[in-house]
MMTF fields as JSON, N, C-alpha, C and O atoms, coordinates in Angstrom:
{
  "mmtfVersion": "1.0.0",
  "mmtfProducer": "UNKNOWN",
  "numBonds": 283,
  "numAtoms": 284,
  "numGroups": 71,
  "numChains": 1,
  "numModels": 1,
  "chainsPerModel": [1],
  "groupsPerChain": [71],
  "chainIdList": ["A"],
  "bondAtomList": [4, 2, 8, 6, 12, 10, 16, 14, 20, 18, 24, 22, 28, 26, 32, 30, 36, 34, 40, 38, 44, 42, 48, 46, 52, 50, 56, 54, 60, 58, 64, 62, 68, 66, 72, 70, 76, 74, 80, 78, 84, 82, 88, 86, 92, 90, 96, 94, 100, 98, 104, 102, 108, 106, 112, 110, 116, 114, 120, 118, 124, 122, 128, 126, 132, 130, 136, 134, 140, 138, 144, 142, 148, 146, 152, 150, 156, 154, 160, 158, 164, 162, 168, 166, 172, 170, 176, 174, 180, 178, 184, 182, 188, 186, 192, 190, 196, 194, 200, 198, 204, 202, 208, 206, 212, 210, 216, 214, 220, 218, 224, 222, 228, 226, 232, 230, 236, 234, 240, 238, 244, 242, 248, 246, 252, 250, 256, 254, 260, 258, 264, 262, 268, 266, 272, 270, 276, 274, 280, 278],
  "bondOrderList": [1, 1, 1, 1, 1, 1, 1, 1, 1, 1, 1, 1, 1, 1, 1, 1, 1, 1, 1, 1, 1, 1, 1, 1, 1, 1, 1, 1, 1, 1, 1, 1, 1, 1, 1, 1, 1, 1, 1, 1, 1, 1, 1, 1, 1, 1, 1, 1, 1, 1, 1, 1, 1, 1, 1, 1, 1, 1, 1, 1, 1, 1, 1, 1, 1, 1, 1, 1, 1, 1],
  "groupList": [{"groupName": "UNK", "atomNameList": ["N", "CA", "C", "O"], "elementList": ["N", "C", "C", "O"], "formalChargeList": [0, 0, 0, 0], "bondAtomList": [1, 0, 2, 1, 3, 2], "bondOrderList": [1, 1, 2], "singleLetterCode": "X", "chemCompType": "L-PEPTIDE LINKING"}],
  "groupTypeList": [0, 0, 0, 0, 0, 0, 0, 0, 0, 0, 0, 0, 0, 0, 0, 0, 0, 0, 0, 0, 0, 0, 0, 0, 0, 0, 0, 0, 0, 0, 0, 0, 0, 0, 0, 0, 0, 0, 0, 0, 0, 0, 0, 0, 0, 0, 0, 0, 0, 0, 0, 0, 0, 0, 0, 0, 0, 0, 0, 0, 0, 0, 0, 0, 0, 0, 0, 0, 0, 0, 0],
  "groupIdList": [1, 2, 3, 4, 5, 6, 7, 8, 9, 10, 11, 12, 13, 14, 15, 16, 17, 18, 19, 20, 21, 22, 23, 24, 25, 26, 27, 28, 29, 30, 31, 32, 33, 34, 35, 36, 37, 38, 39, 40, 41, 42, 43, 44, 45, 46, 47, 48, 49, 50, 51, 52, 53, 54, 55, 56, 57, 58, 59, 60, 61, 62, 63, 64, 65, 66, 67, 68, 69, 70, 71],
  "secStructList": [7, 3, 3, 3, 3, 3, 3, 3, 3, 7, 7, 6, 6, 6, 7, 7, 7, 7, 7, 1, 7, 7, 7, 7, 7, 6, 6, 7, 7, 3, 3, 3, 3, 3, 3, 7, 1, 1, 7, 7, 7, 7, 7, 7, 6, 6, 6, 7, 4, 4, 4, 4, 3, 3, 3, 3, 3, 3, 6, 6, 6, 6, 3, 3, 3, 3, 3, 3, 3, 7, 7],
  "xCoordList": [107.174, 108.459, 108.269, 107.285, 108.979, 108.831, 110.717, 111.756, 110.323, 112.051, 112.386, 111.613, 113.861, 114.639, 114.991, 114.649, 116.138, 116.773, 116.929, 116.394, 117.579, 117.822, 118.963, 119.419, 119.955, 121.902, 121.853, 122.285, 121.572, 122.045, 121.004, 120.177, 120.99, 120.454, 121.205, 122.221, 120.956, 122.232, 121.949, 120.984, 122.668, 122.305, 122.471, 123.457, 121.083, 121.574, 122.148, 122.26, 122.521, 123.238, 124.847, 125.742, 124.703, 126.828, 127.065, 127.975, 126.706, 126.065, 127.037, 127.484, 127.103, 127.686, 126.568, 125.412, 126.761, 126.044, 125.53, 126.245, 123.986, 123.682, 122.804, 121.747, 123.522, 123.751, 122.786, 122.572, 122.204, 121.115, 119.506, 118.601, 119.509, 118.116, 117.206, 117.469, 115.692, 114.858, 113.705, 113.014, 113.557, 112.509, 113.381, 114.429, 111.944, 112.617, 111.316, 110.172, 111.48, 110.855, 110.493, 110.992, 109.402, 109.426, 110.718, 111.291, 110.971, 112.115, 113.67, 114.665, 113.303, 114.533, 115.226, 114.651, 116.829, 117.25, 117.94, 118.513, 117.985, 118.789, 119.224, 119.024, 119.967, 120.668, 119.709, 119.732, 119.121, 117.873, 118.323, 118.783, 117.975, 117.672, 116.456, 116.084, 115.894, 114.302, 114.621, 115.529, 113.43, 112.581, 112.029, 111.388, 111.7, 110.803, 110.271, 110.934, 108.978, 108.059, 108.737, 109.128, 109.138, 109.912, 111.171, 111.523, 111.592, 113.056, 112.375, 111.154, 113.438, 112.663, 114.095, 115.163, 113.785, 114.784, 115.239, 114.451, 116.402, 116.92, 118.44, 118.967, 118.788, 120.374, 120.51, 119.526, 121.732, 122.256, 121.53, 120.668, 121.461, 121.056, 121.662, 121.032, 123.386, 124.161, 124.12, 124.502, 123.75, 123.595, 122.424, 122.785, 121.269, 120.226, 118.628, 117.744, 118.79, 117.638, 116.229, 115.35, 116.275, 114.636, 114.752, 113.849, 115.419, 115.39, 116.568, 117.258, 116.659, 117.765, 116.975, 117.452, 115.632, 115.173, 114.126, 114.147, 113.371, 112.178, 111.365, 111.603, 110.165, 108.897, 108.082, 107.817, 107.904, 107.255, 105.899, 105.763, 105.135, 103.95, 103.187, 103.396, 102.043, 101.497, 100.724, 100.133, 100.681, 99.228, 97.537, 96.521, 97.993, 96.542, 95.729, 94.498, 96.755, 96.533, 96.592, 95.681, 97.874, 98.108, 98.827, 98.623, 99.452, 100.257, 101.774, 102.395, 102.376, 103.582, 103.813, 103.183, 105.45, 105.92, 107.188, 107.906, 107.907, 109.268, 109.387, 108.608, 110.62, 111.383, 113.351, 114.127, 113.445, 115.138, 115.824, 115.414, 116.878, 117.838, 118.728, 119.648, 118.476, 119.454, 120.747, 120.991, 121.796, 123.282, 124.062, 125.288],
  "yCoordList": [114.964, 115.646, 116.974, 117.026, 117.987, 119.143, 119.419, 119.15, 120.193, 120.786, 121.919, 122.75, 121.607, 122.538, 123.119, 124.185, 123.07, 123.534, 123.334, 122.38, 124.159, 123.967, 124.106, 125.244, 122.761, 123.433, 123.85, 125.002, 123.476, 123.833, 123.259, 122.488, 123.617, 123.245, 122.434, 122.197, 121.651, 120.903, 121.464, 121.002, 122.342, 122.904, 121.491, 120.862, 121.28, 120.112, 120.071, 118.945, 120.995, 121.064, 121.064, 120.584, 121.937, 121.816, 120.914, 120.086, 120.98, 119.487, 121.291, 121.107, 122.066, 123.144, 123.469, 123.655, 123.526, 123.681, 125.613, 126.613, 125.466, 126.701, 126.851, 126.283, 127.757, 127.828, 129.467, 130.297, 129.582, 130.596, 130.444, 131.277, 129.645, 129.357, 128.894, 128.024, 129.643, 129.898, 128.675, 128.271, 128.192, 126.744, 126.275, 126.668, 124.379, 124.075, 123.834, 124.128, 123.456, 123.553, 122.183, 121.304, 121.864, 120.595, 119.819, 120.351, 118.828, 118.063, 118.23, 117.821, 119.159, 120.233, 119.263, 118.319, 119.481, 118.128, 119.034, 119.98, 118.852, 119.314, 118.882, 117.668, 119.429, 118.457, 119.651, 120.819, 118.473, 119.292, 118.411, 117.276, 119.454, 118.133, 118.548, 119.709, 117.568, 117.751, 117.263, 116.667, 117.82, 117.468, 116.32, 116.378, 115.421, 114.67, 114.951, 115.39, 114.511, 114.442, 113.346, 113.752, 112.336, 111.57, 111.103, 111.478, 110.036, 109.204, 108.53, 108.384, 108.028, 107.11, 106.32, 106.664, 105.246, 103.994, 104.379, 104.84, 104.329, 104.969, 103.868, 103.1, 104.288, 103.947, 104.453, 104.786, 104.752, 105.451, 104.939, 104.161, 104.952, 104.55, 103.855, 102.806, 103.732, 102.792, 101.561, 100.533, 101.507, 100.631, 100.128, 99.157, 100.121, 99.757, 100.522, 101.126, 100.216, 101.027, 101.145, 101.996, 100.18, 100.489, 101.389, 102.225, 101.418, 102.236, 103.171, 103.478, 103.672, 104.653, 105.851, 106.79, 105.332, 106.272, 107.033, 106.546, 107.803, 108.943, 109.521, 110.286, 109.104, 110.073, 111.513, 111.448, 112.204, 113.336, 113.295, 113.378, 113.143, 113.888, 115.052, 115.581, 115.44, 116.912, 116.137, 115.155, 116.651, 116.261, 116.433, 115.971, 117.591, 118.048, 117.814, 117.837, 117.518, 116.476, 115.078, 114.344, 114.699, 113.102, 113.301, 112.39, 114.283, 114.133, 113.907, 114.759, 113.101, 113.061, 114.265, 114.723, 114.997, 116.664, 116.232, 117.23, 115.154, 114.768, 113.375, 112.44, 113.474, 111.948, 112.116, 112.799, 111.173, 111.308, 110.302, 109.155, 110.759, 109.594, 109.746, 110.565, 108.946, 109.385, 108.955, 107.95, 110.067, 110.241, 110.075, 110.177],
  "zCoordList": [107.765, 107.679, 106.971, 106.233, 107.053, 106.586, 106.214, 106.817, 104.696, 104.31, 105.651, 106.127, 106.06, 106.699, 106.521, 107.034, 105.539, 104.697, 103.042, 102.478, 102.453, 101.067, 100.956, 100.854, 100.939, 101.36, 99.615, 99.575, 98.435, 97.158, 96.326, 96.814, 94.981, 93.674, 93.221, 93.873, 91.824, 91.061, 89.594, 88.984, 89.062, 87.278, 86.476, 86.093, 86.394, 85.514, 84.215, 83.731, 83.567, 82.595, 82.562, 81.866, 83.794, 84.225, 85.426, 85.403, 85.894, 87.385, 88.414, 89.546, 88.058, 89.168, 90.405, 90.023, 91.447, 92.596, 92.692, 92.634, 92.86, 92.645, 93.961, 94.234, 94.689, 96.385, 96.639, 95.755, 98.543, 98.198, 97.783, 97.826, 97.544, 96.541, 97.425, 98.255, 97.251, 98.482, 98.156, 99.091, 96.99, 96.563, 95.62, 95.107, 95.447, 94.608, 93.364, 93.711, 92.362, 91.309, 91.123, 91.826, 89.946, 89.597, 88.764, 87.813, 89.16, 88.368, 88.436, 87.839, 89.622, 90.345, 91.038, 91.579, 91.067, 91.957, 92.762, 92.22, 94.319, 95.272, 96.25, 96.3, 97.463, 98.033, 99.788, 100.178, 100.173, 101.137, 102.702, 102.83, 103.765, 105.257, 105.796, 105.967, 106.038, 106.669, 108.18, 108.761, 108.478, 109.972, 110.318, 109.269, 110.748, 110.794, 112.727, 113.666, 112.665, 114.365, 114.737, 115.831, 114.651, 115.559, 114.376, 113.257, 115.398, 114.846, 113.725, 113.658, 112.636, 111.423, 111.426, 111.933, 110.751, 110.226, 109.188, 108.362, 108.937, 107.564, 107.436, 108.241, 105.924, 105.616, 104.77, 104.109, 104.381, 103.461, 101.948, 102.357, 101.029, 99.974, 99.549, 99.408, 98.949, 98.872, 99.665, 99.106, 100.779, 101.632, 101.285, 100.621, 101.277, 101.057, 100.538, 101.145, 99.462, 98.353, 99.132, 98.992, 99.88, 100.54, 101.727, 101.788, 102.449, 103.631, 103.702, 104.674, 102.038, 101.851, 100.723, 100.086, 100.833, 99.602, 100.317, 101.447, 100.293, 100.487, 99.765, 98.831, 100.256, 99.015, 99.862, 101.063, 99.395, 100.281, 99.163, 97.943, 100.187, 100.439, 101.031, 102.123, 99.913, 100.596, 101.288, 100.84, 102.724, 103.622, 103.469, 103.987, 102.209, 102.162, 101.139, 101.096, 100.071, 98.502, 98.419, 98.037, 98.852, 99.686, 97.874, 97.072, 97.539, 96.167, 96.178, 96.813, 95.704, 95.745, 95.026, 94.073, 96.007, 95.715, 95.87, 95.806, 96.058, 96.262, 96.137, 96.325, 95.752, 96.461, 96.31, 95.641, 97.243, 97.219, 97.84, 98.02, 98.164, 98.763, 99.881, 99.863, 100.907, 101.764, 101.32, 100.652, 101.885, 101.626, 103.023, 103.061]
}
């Protein structure tokens, strides 16, 4: 999967949405939609923690650079 977009940031200090913003940082929380090469199984997260959550990996480190939740 690869990031698509970046719809916003979250200031974690005021939880105010900080919109525009071209990366994200470490420990950075945002609200992102990716790509994926084919279809994947998913659910919302509320619905179910295992097939509602996401880890990203670099392909070329094999390092975790993300994780999140589907909404």
């Amino acid at each position: 999967a690869m990031v698509k977009e970046i719809q916003y940031k979250v200031d974690v200090n005021t939880l105010h949405r900080i919109e525009g913003v071209g990366e994200i940082g470490m420990n950075d929380i945002a609200r992102i939609s990716i790509r994926t090469a084919q279809p994947i199984f998913k659910d919302a997260y509320r619905r179910n923690r295992q097939t509602g959550s996401i880890i990203l990996i670099d392909p070329n480190t094999n390092e975790t650079v993300g994780a999140g939740m589907i909404i």
